[in-house]
N, C-alpha and C positions, 0 to 999 in steps of 0.2 A: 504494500500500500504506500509506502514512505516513497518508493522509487518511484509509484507512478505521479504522486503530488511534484514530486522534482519534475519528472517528465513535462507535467502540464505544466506548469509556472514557469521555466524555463522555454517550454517550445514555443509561449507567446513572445517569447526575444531572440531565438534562435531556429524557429522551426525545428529539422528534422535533424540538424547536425548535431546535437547535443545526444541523440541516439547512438551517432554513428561514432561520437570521440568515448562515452560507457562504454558502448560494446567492445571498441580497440583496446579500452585501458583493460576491461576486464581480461581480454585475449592476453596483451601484454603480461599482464600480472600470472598468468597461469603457464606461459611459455619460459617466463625468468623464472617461475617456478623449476621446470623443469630442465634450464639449461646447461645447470652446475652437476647433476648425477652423474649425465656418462661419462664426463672427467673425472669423477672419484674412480682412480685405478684399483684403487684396496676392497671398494668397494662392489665393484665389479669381480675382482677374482675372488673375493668372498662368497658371491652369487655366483659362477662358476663354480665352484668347490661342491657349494650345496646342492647343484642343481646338477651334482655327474650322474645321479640317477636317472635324469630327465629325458623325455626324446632328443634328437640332432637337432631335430628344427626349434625347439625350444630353448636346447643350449647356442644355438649359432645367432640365435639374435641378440646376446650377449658382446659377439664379435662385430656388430655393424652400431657401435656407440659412437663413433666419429662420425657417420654417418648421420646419424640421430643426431647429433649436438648442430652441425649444422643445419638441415633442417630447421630445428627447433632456433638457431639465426633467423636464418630466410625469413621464420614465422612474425619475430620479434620486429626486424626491420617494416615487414607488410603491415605489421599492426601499427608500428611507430608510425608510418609515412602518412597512413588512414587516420590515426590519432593526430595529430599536425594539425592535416588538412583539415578535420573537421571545427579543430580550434579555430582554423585562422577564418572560416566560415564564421565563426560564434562571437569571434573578436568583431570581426565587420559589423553584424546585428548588433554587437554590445553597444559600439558607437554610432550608430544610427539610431536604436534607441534613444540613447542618454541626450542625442542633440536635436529628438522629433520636442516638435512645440503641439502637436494638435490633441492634447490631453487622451490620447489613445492608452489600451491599457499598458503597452509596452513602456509607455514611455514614464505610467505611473509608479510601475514597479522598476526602472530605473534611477526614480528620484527618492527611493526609499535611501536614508543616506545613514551613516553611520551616527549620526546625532540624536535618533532618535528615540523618545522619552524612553518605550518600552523595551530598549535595549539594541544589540548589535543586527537590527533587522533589515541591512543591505540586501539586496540581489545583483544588482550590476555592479561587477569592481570596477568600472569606469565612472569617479564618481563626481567629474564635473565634464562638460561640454569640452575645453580645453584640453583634456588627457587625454595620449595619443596611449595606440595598441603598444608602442615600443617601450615606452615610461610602465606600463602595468606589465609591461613580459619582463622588463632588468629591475621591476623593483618588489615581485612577488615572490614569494617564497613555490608556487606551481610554474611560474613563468620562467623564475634562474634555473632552477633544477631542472627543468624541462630543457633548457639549450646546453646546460653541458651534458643531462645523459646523452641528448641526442650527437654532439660534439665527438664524445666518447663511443658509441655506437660506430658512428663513419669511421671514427681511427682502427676501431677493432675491425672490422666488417673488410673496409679498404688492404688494411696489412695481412690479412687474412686472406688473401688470393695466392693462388698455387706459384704463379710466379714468384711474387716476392716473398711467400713462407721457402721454399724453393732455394731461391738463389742470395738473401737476405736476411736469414733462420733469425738473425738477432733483431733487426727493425719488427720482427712476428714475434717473438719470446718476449721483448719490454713491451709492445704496444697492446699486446694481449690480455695483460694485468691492470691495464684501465678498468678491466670489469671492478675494481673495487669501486671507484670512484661510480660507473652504475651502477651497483647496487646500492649504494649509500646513498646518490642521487634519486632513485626510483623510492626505498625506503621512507624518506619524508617531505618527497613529490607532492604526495596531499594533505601536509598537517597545514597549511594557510589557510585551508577550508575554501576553496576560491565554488568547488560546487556543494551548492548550498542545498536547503530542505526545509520546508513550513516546519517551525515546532510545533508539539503535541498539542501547548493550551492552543494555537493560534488554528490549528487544523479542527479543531473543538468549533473554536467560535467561526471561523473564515472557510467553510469547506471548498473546495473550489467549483464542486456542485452545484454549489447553492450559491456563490458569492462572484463568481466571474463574471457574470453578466452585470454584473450591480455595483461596479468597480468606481461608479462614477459618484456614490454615494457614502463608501469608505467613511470612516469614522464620523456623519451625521447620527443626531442626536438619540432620533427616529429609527435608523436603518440596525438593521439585525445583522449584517457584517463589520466585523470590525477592518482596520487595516492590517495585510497578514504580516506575519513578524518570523522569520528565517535566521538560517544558525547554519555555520559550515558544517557538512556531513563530514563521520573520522576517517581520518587515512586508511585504506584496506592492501596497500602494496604490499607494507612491513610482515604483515601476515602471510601472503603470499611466498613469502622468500626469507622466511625467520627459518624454517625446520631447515631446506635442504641448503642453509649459508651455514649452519651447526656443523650439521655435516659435513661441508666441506673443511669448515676449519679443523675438525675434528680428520681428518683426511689429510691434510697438509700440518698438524701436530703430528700426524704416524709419521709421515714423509721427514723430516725435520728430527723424529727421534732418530729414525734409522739410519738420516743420510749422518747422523753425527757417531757411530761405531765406525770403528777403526778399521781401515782396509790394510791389509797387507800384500803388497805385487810380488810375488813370485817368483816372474819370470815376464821379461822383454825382449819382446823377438821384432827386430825391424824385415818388413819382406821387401822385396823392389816393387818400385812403380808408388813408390811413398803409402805403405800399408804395414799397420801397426798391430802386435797381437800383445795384447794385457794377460795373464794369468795371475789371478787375483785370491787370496783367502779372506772370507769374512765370517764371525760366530755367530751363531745360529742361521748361517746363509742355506737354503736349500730349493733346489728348482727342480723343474720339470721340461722334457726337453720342447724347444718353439718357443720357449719364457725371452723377455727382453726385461731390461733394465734403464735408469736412466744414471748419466754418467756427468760428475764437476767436478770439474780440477779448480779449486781455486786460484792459482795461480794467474789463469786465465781471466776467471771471471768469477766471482762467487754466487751470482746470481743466477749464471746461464745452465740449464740441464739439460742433456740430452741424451735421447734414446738407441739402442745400441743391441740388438739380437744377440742372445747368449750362442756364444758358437760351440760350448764344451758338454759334456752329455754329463746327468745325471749320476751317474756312474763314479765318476772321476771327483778329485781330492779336492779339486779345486776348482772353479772358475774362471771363463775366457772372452775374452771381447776380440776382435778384428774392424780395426779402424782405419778409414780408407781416408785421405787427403781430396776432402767436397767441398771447403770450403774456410772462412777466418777460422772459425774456432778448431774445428779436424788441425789444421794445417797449425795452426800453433801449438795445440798438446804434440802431435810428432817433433817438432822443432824441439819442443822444451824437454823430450826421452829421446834425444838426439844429441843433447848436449853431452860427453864422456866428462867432462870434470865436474858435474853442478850434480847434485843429490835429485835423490829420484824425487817427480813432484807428487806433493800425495793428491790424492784421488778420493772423492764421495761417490759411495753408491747406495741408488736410491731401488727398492723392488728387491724379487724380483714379479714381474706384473706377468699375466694368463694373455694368452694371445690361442686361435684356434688350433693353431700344429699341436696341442698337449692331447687334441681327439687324434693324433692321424695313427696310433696302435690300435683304435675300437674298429678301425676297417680292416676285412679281410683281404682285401687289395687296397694300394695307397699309389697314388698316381701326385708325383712331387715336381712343381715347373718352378725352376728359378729363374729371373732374367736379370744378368747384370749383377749388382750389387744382392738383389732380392734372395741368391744362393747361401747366404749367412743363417736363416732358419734352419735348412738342409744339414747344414754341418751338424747341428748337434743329434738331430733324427738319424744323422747317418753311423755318427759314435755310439749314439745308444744301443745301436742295432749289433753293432760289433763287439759291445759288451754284454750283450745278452745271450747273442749265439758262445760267445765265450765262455760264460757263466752256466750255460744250460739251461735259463729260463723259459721254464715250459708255459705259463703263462701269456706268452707274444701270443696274442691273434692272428697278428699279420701274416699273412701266406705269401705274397709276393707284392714287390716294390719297383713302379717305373719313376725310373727319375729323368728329366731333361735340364738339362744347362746350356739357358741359351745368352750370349755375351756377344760385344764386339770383338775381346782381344783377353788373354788371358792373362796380362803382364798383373796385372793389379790381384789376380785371382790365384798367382802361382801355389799359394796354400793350400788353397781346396783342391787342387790337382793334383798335390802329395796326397792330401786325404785321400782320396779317390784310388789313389795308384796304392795305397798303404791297406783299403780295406778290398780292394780285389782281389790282393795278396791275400790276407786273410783268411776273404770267401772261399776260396780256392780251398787253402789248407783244411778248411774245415767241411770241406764236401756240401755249398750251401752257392754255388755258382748261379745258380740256375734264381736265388734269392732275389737279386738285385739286375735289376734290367734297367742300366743308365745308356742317354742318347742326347751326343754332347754338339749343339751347335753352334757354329760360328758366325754372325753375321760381317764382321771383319776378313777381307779375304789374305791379309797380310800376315794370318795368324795362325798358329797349329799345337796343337797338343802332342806332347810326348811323352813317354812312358807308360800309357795306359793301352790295355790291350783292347776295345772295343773301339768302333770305328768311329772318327769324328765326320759331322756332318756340314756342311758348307749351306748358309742361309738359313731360312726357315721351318718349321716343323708344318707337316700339312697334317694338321690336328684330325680333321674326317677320319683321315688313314690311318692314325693313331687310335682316337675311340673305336674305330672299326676293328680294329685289330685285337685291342684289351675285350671289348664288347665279346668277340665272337671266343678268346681263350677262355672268360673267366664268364660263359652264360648265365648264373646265377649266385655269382657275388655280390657283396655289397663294395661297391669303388668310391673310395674315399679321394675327391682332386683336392690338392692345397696349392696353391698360388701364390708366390711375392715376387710381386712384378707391377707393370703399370695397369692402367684400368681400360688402354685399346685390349691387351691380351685377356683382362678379365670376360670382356663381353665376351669375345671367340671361346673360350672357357664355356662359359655360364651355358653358352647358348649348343653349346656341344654335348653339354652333362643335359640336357632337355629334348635334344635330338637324340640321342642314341640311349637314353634307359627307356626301359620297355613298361610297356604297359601293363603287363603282370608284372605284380610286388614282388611275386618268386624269383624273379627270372632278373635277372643286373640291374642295376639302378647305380646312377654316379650321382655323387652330392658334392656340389661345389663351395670350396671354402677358401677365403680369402686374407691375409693377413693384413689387417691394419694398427698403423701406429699413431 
């Protein structure tokens, strides 16, 4: 009832735009709701953990949180531009109102002013002929807060493009953390009260029922309306974005206890082509293989973190990163474990965090595409694997593994081609050949792999030919594809695992899985 007396008393000065800036704010207030969760990482592999019981498709939309967070942008933006626009609608009406002379009711309930006897019972915050819409926007407490969230939005939204998150990681890592400043902005957006509401006594005496029409008669002696008397309605944002802001601080205190325990390195290994391998011990550190982590060297920077696919399996004593020279910050931590006389720099690690590869054992066939750099999840799936045929873990479900590696050049990759050449060795030794079916290609014609005894490929994989081939070996398994690569190869992916599983559930089915960070 309360919203629809604002509705009417308002729509006499604003028409229908005063619908359309509620309805934005409310959208607003329930998207900022939900913008901060799928970035709690502890949060999310908590809900992974608990949800391993759960079907695939249930657990994989855990994995499209990046996905979701965006979105839930896009949303915030559509509402803010709609929220604006419909103000600047409202602002227009407010001063036309306050400067109409022909005693119309808009213009009566713009001269309802703040001096009046029965208290704070304005409706128009423009409240003389003279005030412009730019003096009530820089001197409200709805109208400041309104231009630097909006301010703060374009900065984030803007740096937030694949280019410059891309090729600028750092101009996206500081601009990103304006979100404080919007939500402390959005938080007390509407404690100025600028939309207002009939109070209770004045909705007694004044209903708008009965009293609208008779506006022209307002506090005569005679008349049974009085004049109505209005009060700001209270802020509802804070409420919106009070639980899941706990949470995140609560998420960034885990972050912050753990990146401050003690890392111990190992072991540094510089490879060519400027690529760095960290072997790292931390107490109570334990993963699962696919996990990533995020990685500060203070030295660099104390503020900047970044993420980095655990390359070491499970298995093993200790922990390992591979860092490839992309950019300022890569390029200066190698610089500074390049130096021979200067002490090793230390290092925070943050995680380690759930990414999909920790499902690619629950399939009975696992079909693995690295592209480029994206071959670093691989590594550790491929150690585990070597440790468990080692170990005699009869627990593996997996019956057989295709792996592709596809790159321009292998200079920067020489690591993983030891891997590769170290577990065919192996395979071999242990009568398990037939295990692992990798298919290595090149799209660099300058370039070749050696010492591996399967053949390398020149360009492209003709995927059809590939599903056609796993489809027709393995008629009624379940095929598990994982992917870290870009999102041209994901579609061909996606739309491959939809052409070629069959239409009996019996009978092969591929599920596509994709890693995002």
């Amino acid at each position: 009832m309360g919203n629809w007396v604002v509705t009417h008393w308002f729509s006499v000065l604003f028409l229908s735009a005063l619908a359309w800036a509620r309805a934005s704010a409310r959208c607003l207030n329930f998207n900022s709701m939900l913008i901060l969760l799928p970035v709690c990482r502890n949060l999310l592999s908590f809900l992974r953990g608990s949800c391993s019981f759960c079907r695939r498709t249930l657990r994989k939309q855990l994995d499209h949180n990046l996905t979701f967070h965006k979105l839930v942008a896009y949303m915030i933006c559509l509402h803010t531009a709609i929220h604006i626009i419909a103000h600047l609608f409202n602002f227009e009406r407010y001063s036309r109102s306050r400067q109409a002379t022909d005693g119309c009711l808009a213009s009566i309930l713009s001269n309802l002013s703040h001096q009046e006897k029965e208290g704070d019972s304005w409706l128009n915050p423009i409240q003389s002929p003279n005030m412009t819409v730019e003096y009530v926007t820089f001197t409200s407490i709805a109208g400041l807060t309104g231009v630097i969230i909006t301010i703060a939005l374009v900065l984030m939204v803007t740096s937030a493009m694949e280019f410059i998150r891309r090729s600028y990681f750092e101009v996206f890592w500081y601009t990103h953390h304006i979100f404080i400043i919007y939500f402390v902005g959005l938080g007390i957006h509407g404690i100025g009260g600028m939309v207002r509401g009939q109070t209770e006594e004045s909705l007694d005496e004044s209903h708008p029922h009965k009293c609208a029409e008779f506006f022209e008669k307002w506090g005569d002696p005679d008349s049974h309306c009085k004049r109505p008397q209005f009060e700001g309605l209270p802020a509802e944002s804070w409420k919106w974005i009070l639980t899941p802001s706990i949470l995140y601080i609560f998420e960034r205190i885990l972050r912050f206890y753990r990146s401050r325990q003690k890392v111990v390195i190992t072991k540094v290994v510089m490879y060519p082509s400027k690529v760095l391998e960290l072997q790292m011990n931390k107490r109570g550190f334990s993963m699962e293989v696919g996990q990533y982590i995020f990685v500060n060297c203070p030295l660099i920077s104390c503020l900047e973190w970044h993420p980095f696919t655990l390359t070491s399996a499970p298995e093993e004593d200790f922990f390992s990163i591979h860092i490839r020279a992309a950019g300022d910050w890569t390029e200066s931590l190698i610089r500074a474990f390049e130096q021979q006389h200067s002490p090793v720099p230390r290092i925070e690690v943050d995680g380690p965090f759930g990414t999909v590869s920790e499902d690619v054992f629950q399939y009975e066939v696992a079909m693995l595409v690295g592209a480029g750099i994206g071959v670093t999840p691989f590594a550790s799936i491929l150690k585990s694997i070597w440790y468990k045929f080692r170990n005699a873990d009869h627990s593996l479900k997996t019956q057989k593994i295709y792996f592709y590696w596809i790159c321009r050049e292998i200079g920067a990759f020489a690591w993983f081609n030891d891997l590769l050449a170290s577990l065919e060795q192996e395979m071999e030794e242990l009568g398990k050949v037939g295990f692992l079916n990798y298919r290595l290609f090149l799209t660099g014609w300058d370039s070749n792999v050696d010492g591996l005894k399967q053949k390398t490929f020149f360009g492209r994989p003709m995927w059809d030919n590939e599903f056609s081939t796993i489809a027709t070996a393995h008629p009624k398994s379940v095929v598990g594809v994982f992917l870290c690569g870009p999102q041209t190869l994901a579609r061909s992916l996606r739309k491959c695992c939809q052409r070629y599983s069959s239409l009996n559930p019996r009978k092969v089915q591929f599920y596509f899985n994709k890693e995002n960070f």
